[in-house]
C-alpha positions in Angstrom: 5.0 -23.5 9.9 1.7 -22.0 8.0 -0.5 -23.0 10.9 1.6 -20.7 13.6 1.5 -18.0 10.8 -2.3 -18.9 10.4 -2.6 -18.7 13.6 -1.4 -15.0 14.2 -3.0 -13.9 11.4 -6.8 -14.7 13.2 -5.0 -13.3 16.6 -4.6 -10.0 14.7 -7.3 -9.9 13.4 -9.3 -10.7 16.6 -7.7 -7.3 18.0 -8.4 -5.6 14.8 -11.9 -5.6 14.8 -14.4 -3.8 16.7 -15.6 -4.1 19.8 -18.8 -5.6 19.1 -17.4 -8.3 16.6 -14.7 -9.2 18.9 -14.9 -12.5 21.4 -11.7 -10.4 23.2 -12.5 -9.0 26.2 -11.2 -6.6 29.1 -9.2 -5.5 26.0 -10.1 -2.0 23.5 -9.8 -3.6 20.4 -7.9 -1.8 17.5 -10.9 -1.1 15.3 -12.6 1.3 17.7 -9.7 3.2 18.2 -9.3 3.6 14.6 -12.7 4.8 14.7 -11.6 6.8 17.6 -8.9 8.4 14.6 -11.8 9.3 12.0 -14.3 10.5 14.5 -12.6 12.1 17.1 -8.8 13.3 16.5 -8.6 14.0 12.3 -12.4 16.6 13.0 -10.6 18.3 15.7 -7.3 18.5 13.5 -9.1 20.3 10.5 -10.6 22.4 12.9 -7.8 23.8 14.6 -6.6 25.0 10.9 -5.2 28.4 11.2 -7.4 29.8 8.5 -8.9 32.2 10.6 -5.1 33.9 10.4 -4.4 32.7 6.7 -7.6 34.2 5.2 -7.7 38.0 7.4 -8.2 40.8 5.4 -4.3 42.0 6.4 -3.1 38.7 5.1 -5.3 38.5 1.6 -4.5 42.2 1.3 -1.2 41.2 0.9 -1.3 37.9 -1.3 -3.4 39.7 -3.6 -1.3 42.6 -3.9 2.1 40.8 -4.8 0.0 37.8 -6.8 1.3 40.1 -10.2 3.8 42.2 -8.4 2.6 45.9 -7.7 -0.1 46.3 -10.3 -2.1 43.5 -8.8 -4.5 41.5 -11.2 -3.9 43.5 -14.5 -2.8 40.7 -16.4 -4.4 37.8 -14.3 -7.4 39.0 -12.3 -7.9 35.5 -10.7 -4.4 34.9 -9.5 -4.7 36.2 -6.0 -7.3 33.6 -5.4 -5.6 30.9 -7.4 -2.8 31.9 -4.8 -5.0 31.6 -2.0 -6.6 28.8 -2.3 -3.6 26.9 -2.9 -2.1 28.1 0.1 -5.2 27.5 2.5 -5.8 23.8 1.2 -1.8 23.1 2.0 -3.1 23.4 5.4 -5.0 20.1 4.8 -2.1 18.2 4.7 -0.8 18.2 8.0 -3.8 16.7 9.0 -3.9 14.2 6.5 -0.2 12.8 7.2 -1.3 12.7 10.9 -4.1 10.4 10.2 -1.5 7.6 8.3 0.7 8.1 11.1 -1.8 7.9 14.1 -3.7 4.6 12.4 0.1 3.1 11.7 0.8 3.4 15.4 -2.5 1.8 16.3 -1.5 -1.3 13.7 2.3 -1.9 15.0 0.8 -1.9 18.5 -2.0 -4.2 17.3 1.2 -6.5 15.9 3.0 -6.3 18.9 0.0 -7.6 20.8 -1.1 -10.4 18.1 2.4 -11.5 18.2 2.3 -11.6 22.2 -1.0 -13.2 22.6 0.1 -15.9 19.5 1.0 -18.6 22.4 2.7 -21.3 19.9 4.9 -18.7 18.6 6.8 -18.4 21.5 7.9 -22.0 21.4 9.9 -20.3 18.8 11.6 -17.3 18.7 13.7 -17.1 16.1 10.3 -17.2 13.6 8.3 -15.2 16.1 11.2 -12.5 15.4 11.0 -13.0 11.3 7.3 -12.5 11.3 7.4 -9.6 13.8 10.0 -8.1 11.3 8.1 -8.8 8.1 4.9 -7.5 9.4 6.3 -4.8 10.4 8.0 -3.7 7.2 4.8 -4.4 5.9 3.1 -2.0 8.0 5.9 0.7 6.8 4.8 -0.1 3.1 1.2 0.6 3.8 1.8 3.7 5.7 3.9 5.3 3.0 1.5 3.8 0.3 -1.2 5.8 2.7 0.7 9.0 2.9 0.7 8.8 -1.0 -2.5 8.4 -1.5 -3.8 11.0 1.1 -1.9 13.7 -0.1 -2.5 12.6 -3.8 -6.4 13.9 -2.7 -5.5 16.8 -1.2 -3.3 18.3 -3.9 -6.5 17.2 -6.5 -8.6 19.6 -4.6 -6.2 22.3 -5.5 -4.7 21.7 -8.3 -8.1 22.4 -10.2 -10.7 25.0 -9.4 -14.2 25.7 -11.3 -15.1 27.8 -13.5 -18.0 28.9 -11.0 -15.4 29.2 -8.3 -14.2 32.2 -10.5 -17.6 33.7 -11.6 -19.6 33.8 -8.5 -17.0 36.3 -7.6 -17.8 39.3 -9.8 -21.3 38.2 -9.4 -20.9 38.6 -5.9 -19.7 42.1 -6.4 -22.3 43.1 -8.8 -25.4 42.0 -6.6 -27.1 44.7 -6.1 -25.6 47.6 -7.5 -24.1 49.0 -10.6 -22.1 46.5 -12.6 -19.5 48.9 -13.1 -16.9 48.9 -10.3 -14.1 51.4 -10.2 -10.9 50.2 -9.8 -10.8 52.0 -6.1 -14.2 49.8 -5.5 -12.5 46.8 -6.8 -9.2 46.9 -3.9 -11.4 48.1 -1.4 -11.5 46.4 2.2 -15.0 45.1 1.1 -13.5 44.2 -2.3 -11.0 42.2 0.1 -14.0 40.3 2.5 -15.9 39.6 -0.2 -13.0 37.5 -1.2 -12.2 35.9 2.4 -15.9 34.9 2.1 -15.5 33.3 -1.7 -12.5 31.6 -0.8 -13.4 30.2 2.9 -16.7 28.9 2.1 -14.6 26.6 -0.7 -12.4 25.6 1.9 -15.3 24.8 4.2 -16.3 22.9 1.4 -13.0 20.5 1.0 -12.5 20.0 4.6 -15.9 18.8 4.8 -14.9 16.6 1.3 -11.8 15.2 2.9 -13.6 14.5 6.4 -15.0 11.4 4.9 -12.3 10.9 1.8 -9.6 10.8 4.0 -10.7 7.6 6.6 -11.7 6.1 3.0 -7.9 6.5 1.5 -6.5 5.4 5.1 -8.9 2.3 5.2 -8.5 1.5 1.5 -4.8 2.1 2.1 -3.7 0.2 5.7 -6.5 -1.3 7.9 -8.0 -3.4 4.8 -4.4 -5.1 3.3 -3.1 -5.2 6.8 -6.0 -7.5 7.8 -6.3 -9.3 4.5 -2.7 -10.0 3.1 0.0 -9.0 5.5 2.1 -11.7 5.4 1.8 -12.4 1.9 5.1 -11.3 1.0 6.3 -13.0 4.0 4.5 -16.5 2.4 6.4 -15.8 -0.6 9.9 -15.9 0.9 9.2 -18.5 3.1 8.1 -20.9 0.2 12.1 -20.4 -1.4 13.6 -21.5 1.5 14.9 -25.2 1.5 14.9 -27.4 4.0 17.5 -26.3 6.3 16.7 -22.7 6.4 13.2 -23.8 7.6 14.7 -25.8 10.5 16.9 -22.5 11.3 13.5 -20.7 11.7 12.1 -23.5 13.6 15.5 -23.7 15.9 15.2 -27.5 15.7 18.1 -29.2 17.4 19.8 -31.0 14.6 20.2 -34.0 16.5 16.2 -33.7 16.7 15.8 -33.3 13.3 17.8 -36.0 11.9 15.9 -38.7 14.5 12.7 -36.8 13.2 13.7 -37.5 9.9 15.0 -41.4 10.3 11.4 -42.0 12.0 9.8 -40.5 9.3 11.2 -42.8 6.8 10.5 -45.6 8.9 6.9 -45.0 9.3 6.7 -44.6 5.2 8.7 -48.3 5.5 6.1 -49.5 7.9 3.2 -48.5 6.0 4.9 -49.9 2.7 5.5 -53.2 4.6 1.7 -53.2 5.4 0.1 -52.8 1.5 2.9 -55.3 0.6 1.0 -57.7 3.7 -2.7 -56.6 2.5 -1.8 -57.5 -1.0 -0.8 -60.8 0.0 -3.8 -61.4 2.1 -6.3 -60.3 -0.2 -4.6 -62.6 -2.9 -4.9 -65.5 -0.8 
């Protein structure tokens, strides 16, 4: 049984590899269009981020005015932008969850092919169907394992901010002038952009950061331990199973098995009786 499982593991990992590695062809091999995820589809995705509606001077007029109800920033001056930070890097997640889902699909269809293309497999189906369904369970694991770990970096990027985040604000609104800003200064509309500014050039900063952290995670997460060990759990049930349960996987005819066995024993007889014969020989 391990050389048909052998067997689809290389086929799937024939169509998981690039183009240029692969001996496949006609065929668009997995790997570039898992490429085709990181390059093309999660770029476009962060771009199409509605910050440009998120971070308006209407909108951060407004999250900075109920950040400490309707004295804004008496007690905590930094909380509107704690607020709105939060709330623009949440936007990060969407695109994140997308790129676990959109690899994932590219890895069941990669199975489904493998499986297809595995040409000894189909001599049995009932096996064909176990490993389609533990690979594919597999598959599930990883994604949600991915989905974990995706999200896991974008709530890092906002659940801490820099001290420098906060002090290149005031500096900001000192440059050039008199370092003593009224309070009708301070919630003015250019009090206001020179806060959309602060807080979208960090943004700009994290969508750049999680451009290249995010394929990492996904990588790390599903491509690698789908090509390396997905079966292994599979291996591990298949190794409790006795005898019968194998032949069940097999759909061996018991009638076949039992003369399969019977001939068995009677070759280990033959080559019994033939030591026994060279021992005699040699004696003589």
């Amino acid at each position: 049984m391990c050389p048909f499982i052998n067997l689809f593991s290389a086929v799937f990992l024939a169509f998981s590899l690039p183009n240029k590695h692969s001996g496949l062809s006609r065929r668009r091999p997995g790997g570039d269009r898992i490429y085709g995820v990181f390059g093309n589809q999660l770029p476009a995705a962060l771009r199409k981020l509605p910050f440009d509606r998120h971070l308006s001077l209407q909108n951060v007029r407004k999250v900075d005015s109920e950040a400490d109800g309707y004295q804004p920033h008496l007690i905590a001056p930094d909380q509107g932008c704690r607020r709105l930070v939060d709330s623009s890097l949440n936007y990060f997640r969407g695109p994140a969850e997308a790129s676990v889902d959109a690899v994932h699909i590219i890895l069941k269809e990669l199975l489904r092919r493998s499986i297809g293309e595995t040409e000894e497999l189909k001599r049995f189906p009932t096996l064909q169907a176990e490993i389609a369904a533990a690979a594919n369970e597999a598959l599930q694991r990883l994604r949600e394992e991915g989905k974990k770990t995706t999200l896991r970096l974008v709530d890092m990027e906002s659940s801490y901010l820099t001290v420098d985040f906060f002090r290149k604000l005031p500096q900001e609104e000192h440059k050039g002038g008199n370092p003593t800003v009224s309070t009708t200064d301070r919630y003015s509309e250019g009090h206001f952009a020179r806060i959309v500014s602060h807080v979208s050039s960090d943004v700009r900063m994290v969508s750049d950061s999680l451009r290249n952290a995010i394929p990492k995670a996904v990588v790390h997460c599903q491509v690698k331990p789908a090509k390396q060990s997905l079966l292994d759990h599979f291996y591990l049930q298949v190794g409790k199973k006795e005898g019968k349960e194998l032949a069940q996987l097999l759909d061996e005819d018991p009638v076949l098995m039992e003369r399969r066995q019977q001939c068995a024993k009677r070759l280990e007889l033959y080559k019994s009786a033939r030591d026994d014969i060279d021992c005699v020989s040699w004696a003589r």
